[in-house]
C-alpha positions as CSV (number, residue, x, y, z in Angstrom):
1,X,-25.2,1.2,-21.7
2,X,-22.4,1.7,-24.0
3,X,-19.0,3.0,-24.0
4,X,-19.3,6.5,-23.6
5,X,-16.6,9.0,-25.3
6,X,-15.7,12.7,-25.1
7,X,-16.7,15.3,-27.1
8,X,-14.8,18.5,-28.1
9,X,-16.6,20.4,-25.7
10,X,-15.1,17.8,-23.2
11,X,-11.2,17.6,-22.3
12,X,-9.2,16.3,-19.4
13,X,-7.1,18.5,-17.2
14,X,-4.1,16.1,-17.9
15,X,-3.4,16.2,-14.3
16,X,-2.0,13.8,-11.5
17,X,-5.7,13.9,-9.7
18,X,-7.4,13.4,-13.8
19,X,-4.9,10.7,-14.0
20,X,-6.0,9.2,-10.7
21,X,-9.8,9.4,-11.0
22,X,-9.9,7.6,-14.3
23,X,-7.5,4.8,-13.1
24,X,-10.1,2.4,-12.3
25,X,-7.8,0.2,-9.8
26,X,-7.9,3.8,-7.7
27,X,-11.3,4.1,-5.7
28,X,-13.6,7.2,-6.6
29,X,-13.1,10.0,-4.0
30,X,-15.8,10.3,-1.5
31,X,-18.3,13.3,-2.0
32,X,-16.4,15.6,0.3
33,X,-13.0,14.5,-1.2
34,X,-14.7,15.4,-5.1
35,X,-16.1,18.5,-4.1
36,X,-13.5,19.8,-2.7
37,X,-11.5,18.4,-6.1
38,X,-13.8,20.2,-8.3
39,X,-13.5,23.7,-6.5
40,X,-9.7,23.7,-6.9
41,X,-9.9,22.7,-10.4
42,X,-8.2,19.6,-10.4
43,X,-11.2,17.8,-12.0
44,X,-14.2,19.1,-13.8
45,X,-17.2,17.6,-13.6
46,X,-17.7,16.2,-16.5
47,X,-14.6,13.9,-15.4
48,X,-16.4,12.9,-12.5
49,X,-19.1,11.6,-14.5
50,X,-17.0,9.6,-16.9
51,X,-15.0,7.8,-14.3
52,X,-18.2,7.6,-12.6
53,X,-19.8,5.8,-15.4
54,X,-16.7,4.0,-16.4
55,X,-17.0,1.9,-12.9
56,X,-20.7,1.4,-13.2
57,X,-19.6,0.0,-16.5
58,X,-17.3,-2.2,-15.1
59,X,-19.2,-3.8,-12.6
60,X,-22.3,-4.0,-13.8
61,X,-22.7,-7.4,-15.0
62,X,-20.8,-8.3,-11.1
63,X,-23.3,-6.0,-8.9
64,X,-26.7,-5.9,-11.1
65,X,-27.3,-2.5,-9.0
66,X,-28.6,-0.2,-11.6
67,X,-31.8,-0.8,-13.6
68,X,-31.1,2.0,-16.0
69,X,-28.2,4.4,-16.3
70,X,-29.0,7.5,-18.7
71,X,-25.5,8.4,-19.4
72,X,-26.0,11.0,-22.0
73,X,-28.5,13.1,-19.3
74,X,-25.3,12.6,-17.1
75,X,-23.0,13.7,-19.2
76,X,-25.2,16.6,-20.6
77,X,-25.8,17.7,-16.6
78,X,-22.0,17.4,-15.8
79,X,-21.4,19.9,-18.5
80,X,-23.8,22.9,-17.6
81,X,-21.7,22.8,-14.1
């Protein structure tokens, strides 16, 4: 799985929630907690996936927890929401 990168079609909201969902020391929301963030606009889905993706990223080589991770499908999905 590589680093994964936006495309035009793909831009942060610049916001304080944005700002907190990709700072990896920060803990993802909870399902509720994202939901509820993607109503209001604060993040878009796409965003989700990315920080999402960034963190299996991360810890991959510590956890071993995914056999296969199709990021592109992912991303693709995020952005028809």
């Amino acid at each position: 799985m590589g680093a994964h990168t936006k495309n035009a079609t793909q831009t942060s909201s610049g916001s304080d929630a944005y700002d907190r969902l990709m700072d990896a020391a920060e803990p993802l929301p909870d399902v509720t907690t994202a939901a509820t963030m993607l109503r209001r606009g604060e993040i878009t889905a796409v965003e989700l996936v990315e920080a999402s993706l960034t963190r299996v990223e991360a810890q991959q080589d510590q956890l071993n927890a995914f056999v296969y991770v199709d990021a592109d499908a992912a991303l693709a999905a995020a952005a028809d929401v």
